[in-house]
C-alpha positions in Angstrom: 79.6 95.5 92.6 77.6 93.3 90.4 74.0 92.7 90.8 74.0 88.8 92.1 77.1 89.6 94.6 74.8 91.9 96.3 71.7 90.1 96.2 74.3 87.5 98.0 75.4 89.8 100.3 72.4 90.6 101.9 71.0 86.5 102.1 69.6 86.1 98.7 66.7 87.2 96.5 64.1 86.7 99.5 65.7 88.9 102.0 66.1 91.5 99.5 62.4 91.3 98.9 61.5 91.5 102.7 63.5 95.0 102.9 61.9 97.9 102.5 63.5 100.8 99.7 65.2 102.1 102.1 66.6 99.2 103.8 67.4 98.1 100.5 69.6 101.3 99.5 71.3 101.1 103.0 72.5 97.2 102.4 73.4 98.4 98.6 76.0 101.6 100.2 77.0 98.8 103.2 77.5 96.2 100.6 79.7 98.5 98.2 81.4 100.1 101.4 82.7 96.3 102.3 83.6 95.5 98.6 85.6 98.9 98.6 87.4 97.9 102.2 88.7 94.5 100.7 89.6 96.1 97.4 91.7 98.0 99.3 93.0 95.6 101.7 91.7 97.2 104.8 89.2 96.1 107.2 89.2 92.4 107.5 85.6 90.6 106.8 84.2 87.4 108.1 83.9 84.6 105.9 80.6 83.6 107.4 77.5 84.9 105.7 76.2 88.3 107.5 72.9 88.1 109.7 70.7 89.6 108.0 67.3 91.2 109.9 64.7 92.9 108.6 65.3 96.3 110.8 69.3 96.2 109.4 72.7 95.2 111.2 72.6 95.7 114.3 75.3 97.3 116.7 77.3 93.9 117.8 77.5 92.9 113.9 78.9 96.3 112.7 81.6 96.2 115.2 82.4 92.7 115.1 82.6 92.6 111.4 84.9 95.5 111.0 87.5 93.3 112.8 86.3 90.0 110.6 84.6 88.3 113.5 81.2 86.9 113.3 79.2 88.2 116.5 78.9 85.5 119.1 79.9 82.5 117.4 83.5 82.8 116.8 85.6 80.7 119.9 82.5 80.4 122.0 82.5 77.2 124.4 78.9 77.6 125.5 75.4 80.3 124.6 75.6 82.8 127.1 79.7 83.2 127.1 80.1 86.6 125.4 76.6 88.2 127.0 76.6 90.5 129.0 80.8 90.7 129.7 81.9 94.1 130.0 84.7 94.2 127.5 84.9 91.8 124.9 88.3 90.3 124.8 88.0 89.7 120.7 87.8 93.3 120.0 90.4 96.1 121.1 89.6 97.4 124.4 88.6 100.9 124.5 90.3 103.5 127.2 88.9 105.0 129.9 88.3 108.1 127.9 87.5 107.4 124.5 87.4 109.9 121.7 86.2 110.0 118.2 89.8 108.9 117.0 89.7 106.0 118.7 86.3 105.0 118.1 87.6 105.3 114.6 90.4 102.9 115.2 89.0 100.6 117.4 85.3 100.3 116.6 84.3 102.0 113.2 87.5 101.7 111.6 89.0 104.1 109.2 86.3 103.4 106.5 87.9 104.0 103.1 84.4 105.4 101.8 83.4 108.0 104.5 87.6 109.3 103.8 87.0 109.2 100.1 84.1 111.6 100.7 85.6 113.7 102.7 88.5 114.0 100.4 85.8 114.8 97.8 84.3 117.2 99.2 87.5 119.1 100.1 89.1 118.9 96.2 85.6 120.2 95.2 86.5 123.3 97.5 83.5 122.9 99.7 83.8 124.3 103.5 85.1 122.2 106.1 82.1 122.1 107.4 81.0 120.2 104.6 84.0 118.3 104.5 83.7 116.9 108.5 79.8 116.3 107.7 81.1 114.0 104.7 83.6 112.3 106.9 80.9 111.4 109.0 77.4 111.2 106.9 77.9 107.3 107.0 79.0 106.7 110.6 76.3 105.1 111.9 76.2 102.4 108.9 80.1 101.9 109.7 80.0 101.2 113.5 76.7 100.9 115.1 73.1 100.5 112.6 72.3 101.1 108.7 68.5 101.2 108.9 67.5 104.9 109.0 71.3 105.8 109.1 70.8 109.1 108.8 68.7 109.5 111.7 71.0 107.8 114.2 74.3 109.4 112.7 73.0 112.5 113.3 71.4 111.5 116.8 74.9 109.9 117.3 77.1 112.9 117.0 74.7 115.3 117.5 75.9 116.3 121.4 79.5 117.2 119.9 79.3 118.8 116.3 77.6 122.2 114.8 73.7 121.5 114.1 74.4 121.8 111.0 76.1 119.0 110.5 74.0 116.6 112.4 71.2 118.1 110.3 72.8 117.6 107.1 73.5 114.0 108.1 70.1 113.3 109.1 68.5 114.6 106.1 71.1 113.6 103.3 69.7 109.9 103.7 66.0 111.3 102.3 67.5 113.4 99.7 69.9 111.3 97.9 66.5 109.1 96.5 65.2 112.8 95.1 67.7 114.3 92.0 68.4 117.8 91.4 70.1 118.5 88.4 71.0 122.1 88.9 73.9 121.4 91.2 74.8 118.0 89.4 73.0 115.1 91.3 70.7 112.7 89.4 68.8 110.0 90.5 71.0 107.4 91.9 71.6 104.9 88.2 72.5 102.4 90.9 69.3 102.4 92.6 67.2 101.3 89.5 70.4 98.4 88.1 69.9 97.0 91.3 66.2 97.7 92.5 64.4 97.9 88.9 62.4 100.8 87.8 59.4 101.0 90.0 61.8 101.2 93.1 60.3 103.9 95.4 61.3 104.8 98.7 58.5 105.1 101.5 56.2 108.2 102.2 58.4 109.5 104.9 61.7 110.2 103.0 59.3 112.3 100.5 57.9 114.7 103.4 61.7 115.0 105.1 62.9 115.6 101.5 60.9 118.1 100.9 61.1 120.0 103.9 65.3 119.7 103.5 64.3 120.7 100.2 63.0 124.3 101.7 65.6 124.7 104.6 68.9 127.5 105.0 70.9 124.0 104.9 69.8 121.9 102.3 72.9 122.7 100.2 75.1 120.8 103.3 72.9 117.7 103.0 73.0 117.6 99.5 76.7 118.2 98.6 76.7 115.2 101.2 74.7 113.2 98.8 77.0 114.3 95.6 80.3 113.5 97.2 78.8 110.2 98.5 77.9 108.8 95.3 81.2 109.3 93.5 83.0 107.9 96.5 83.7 104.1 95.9 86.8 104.1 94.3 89.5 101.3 94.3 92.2 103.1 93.4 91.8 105.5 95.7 93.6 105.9 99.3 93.0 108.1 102.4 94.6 108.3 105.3 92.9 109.4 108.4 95.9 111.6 109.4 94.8 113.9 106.6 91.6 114.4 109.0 92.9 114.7 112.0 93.0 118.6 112.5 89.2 118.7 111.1 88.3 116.3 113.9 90.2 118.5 116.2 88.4 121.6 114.9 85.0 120.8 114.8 84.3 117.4 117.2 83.6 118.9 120.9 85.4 116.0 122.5 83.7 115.2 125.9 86.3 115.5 129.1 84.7 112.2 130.4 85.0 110.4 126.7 82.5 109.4 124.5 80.0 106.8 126.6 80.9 108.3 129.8 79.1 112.5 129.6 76.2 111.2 130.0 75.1 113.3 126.9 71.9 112.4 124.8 73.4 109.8 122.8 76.1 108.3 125.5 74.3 104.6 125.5 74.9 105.2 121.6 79.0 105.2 122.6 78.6 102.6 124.9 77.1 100.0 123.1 79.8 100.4 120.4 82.3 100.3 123.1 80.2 97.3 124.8 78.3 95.3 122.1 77.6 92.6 123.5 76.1 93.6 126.9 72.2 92.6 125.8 71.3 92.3 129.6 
């Protein structure tokens, strides 16, 4: 992705300024993760310019735009016609049951970035634990909020996967702004093209970093970061089926369905499932 098409993507030069770094960096990997979905033909995008806010996308604009509608604007007759609704008759509607494969079909959508990491990560003959983490690192910036992704994938899946993994998730977003060249990660070339040289992420990324940094698990979060970066590839498909068995391995699916267990991060489900109930 070129430097102007970003700066486009994200509303122009002034709302790029009125991000912070790390708002910035998320809108750069959404941004590449959208040029990567139509490269590839997959995942339909709205030809409207993307709402862009300060605190990042929020739920109803993730969803919506994986199936290339704009959020509450598309066919509306009147303000208040897709608020507060129940299911929303533009998107698919969701089973009483929902599990992380059909979150994946019907709300995420099979994101050709998080399965080109995963893929990654297995050629490089990392654990499947590694591997599921990298199917997942990004999950929040695919289907429900891109500020602090991290933090809200990991709070997201949290209830249902290994700690590790939500850790690794959570932390990966601090880390990939620190290099470490013994196991083959620099600094991010992308960050200065697009940002400039004196582009510095805020004080808090530096104390999680280096707390990650000095954990038993740091080596999950950062083999995160290297098979993130090398993971926007045009040429390059994945199928979800390859997944599905990892899924089935390592995702505790909930006997009520995601939303419905009533699990820290259910309202998390359910606003995906629901995302445009604001009352």
């Amino acid at each position: 992705m070129d430097r102007r098409s970003f700066i486009a993507s994200v509303g122009g030069a002034a709302a790029l300024a009125s991000m912070d770094a790390n708002q910035k960096a998320d809108a750069l990997e959404f941004a590449m993760c959208e040029e990567l979905e139509a490269a590839q033909g997959g995942g339909a995008q709205s030809s409207a310019e993307p709402e862009v806010k300060p605190n990042g996308y929020v739920a109803t604009a993730r969803v919506f735009r994986t199936f290339g509608i704009e959020p509450n604007k598309e066919g509306r007759k009147k303000p208040d016609q897709f608020f507060h609704m129940g299911h929303d008759n533009r998107l698919p509607r969701m089973s009483n049951k929902p599990s992380l494969l059909e979150f994946f079909d019907k709300r995420i959508g099979h994101s050709s970035h998080l399965l080109q990491s995963a893929r990654l990560a297995k050629i490089n003959g990392l654990p499947e634990k590694v591997v599921f983490a990298c199917l997942l690192h990004d999950i929040s910036v695919s289907g429900f909020i891109s500020g602090d992704h991290g933090y809200y994938g990991s709070q997201l899946v949290a209830p249902y996967v290994d700690e590790e993994v939500s850790w690794a998730i959570k932390y990966h977003q601090s880390l990939r702004f620190i290099p470490d060249e013994e196991v083959g990660y620099p600094y991010p070339e992308a960050y200065i093209r697009y940002f400039g040289e004196d582009f510095k992420p805020e004080p808090y990324i530096f104390k999680d970093a280096e707390y990650a940094r000095n954990h038993k698990w740091y080596m999950t979060a950062r083999q995160i970061c290297i098979n993130d970066v090398y993971s926007f590839d045009p040429n390059v498909k994945v199928s979800m089926d390859d997944y599905v068995d990892i899924i089935g391995r390592n995702f505790k699916e909930p006997e009520e369905g995601l939303g419905y267990d009533d699990s820290p991060s259910s309202h998390m489900w359910r606003t995906m499932i629901f995302p445009n109930n604001f009352l």
